[in-house]
C-alpha positions as a LaTeX table, in Angstrom:
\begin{tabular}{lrrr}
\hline
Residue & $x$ (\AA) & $y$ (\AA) & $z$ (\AA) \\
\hline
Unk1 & 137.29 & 89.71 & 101.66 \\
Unk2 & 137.69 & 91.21 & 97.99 \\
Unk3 & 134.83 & 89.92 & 95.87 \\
Unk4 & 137.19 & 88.46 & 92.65 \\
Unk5 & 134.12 & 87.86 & 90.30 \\
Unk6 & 135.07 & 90.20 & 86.70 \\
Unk7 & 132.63 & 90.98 & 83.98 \\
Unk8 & 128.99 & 90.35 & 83.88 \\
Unk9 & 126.39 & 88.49 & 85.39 \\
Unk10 & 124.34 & 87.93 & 82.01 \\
Unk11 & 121.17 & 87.40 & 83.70 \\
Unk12 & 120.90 & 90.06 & 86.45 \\
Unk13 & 121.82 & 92.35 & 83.15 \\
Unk14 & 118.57 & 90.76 & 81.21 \\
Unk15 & 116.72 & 90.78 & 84.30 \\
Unk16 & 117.46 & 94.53 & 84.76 \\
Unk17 & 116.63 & 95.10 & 80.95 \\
Unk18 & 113.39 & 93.85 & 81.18 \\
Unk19 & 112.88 & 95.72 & 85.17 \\
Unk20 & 113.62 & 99.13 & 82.93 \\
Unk21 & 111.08 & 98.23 & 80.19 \\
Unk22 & 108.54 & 97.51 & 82.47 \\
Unk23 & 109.05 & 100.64 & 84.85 \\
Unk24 & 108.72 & 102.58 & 81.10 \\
Unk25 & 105.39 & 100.83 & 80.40 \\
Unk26 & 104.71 & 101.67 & 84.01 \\
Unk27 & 105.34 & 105.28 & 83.53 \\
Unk28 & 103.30 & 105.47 & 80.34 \\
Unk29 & 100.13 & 103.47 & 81.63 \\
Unk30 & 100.38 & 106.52 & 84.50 \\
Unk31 & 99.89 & 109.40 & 81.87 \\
Unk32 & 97.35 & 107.53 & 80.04 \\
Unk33 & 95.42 & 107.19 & 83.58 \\
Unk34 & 96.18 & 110.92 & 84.58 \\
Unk35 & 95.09 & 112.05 & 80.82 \\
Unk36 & 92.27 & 110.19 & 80.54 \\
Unk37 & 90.80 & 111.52 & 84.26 \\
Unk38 & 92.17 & 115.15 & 84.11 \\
Unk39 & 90.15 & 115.10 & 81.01 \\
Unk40 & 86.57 & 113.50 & 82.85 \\
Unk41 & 86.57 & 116.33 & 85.16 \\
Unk42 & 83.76 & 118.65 & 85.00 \\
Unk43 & 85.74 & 121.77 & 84.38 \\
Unk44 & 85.16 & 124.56 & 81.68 \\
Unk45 & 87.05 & 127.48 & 80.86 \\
Unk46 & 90.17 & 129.29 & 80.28 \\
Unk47 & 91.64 & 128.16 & 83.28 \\
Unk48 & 91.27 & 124.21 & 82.25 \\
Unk49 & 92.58 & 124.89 & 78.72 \\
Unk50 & 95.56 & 126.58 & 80.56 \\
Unk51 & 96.20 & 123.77 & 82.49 \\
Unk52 & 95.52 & 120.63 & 80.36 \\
Unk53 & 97.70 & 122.45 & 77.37 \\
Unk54 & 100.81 & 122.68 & 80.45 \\
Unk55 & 100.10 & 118.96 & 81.32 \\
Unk56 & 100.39 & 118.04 & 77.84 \\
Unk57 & 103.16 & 120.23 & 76.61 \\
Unk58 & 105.20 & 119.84 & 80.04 \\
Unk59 & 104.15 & 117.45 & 82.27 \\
Unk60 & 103.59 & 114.45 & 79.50 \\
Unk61 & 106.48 & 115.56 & 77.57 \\
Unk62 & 108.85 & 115.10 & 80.36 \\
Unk63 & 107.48 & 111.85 & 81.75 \\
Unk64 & 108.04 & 110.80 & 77.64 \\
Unk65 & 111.53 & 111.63 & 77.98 \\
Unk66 & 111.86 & 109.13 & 80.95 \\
Unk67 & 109.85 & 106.40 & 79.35 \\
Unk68 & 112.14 & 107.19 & 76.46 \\
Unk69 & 115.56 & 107.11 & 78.40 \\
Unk70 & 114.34 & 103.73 & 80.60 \\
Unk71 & 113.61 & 102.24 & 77.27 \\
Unk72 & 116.87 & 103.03 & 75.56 \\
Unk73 & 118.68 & 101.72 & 78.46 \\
Unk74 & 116.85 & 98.91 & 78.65 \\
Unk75 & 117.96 & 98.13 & 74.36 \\
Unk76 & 121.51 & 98.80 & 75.87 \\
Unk77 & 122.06 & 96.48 & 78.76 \\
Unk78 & 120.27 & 94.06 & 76.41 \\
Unk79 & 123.14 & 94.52 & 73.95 \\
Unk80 & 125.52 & 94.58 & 76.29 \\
Unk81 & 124.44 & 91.31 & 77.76 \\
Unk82 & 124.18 & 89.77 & 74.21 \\
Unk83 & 127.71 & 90.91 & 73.71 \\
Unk84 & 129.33 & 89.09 & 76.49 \\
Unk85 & 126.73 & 86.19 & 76.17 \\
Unk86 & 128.35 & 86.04 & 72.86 \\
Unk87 & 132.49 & 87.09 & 73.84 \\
Unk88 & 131.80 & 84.09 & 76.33 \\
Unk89 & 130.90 & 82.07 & 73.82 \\
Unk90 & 134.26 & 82.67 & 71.86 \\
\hline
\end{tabular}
């Protein structure tokens, strides 16, 4: 049987919205806990510098980027949703 439902189901778009901005908030409470221990650890040297400067300038910068692209997709299916909540409304 051919599912005949067309458009949008307003709230499973909301509901996804808010999913995305939490999995972002998710993501950033992660490198706030990995920061905040990689920097606790009893290390000293060249080596550490080395590898907190390529968790900082890599590793945190790309995780950024995804908390970055879950949030703008999140502000999209929101408008999107508004949209047809609105179009509906018409």
């Amino acid at each position: 049987m051919r599912d005949t439902f067309s458009g949008m189901d307003i709230g499973q778009v909301r509901a996804l919205a808010a999913r995305l901005r939490t999995e972002a908030s998710d993501i950033e409470a992660t490198i706030q806990r990995l920061t905040g221990r990689l920097t606790s650890v009893d290390w000293k040297g060249r080596d550490r510098e080395r590898f907190i400067d390529e968790w900082q300038s890599r590793h945190v910068a790309a995780l950024r980027r995804v908390v970055s692209g879950l949030e703008q997709a999140a502000d999209h299916a929101s408008e999107y949703a508004n949209l047809q909540e609105w179009a509906s409304k018409a």
